[in-house]
C-alpha positions as CSV (number, residue, x, y, z in Angstrom):
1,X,18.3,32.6,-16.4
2,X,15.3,29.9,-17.4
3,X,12.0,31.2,-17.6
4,X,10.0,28.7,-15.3
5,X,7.5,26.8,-17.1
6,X,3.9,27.5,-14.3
7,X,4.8,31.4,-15.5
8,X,3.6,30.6,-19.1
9,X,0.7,28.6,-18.7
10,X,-2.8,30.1,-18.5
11,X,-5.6,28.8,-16.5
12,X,-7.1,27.3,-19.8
13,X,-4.0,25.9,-20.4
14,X,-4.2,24.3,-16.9
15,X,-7.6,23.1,-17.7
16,X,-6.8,21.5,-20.9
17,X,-3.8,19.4,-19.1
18,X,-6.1,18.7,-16.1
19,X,-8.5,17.0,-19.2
20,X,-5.3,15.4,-20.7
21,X,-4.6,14.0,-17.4
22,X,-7.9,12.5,-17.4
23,X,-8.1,11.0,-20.6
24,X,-4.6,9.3,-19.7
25,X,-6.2,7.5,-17.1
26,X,-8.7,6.2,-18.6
27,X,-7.3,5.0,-22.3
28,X,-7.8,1.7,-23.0
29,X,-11.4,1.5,-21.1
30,X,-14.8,1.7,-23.3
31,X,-16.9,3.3,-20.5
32,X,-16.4,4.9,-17.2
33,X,-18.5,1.9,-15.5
34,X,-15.6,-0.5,-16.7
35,X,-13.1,1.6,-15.5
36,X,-14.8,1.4,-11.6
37,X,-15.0,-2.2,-11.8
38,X,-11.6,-2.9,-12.6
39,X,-10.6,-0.2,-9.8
40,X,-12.9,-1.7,-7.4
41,X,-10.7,-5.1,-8.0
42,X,-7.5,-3.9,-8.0
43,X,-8.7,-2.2,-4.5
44,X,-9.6,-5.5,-3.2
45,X,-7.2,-7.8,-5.0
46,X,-4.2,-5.4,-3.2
47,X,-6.2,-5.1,0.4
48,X,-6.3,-8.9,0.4
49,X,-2.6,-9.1,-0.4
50,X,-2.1,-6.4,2.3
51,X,-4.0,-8.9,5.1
52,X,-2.5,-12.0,4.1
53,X,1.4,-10.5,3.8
54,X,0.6,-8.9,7.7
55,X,-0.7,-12.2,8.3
56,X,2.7,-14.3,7.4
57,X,4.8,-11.6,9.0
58,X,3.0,-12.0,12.3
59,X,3.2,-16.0,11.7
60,X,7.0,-15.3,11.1
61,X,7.4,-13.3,14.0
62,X,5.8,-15.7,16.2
63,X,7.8,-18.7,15.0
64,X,11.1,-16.8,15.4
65,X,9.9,-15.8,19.1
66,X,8.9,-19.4,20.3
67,X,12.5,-20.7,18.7
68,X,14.2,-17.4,20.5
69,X,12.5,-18.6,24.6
70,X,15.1,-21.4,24.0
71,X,18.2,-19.9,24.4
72,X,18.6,-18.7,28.2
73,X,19.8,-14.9,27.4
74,X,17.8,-13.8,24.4
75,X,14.5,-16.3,26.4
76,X,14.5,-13.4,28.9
77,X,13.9,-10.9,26.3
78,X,11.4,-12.4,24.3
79,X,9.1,-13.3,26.7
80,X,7.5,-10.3,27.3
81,X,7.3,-9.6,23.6
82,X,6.1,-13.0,23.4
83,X,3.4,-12.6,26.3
84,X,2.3,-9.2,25.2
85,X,1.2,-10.9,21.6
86,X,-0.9,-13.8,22.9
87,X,-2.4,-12.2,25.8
88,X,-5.4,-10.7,24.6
């Protein structure tokens, strides 16, 4: 049988690929300080994606549920869905 691999490290050897790990994520970046602002933008640059994709969907949603009170069956459905969104 294989020998698993956790039984042969040490916990220097666990230190020196916790450092490796490290340095991975930050090649390509002079300084730490240049590494937290381009973090810090990614961070916001994806949160605003985040608020504006929810905000579409809920746009979408709202369309589709105005166009869906037209028809008589699927009306008497969407109404409350429809009234439970706009009330407040």
């Amino acid at each position: 049988m294989a020998k698993k691999v956790s039984d042969n490290l040490s916990d220097k050897d666990y230190e020196k690929l916790g450092r490796l790990l490290v340095s991975v994520g930050e090649i390509g970046f002079k300084d730490k300080k240049q590494l937290y602002k381009i973090s810090f933008l990614k961070g916001v640059i994806s949160g605003l994606g985040g608020v504006l994709g929810a905000t579409i969907v809920v746009a979408l949603l709202l369309f589709v549920l105005s166009l869906i009170g037209e028809i008589p069956f699927l009306g008497e459905i969407a109404d409350p869905i429809k009234n439970s969104i706009d009330s407040p």
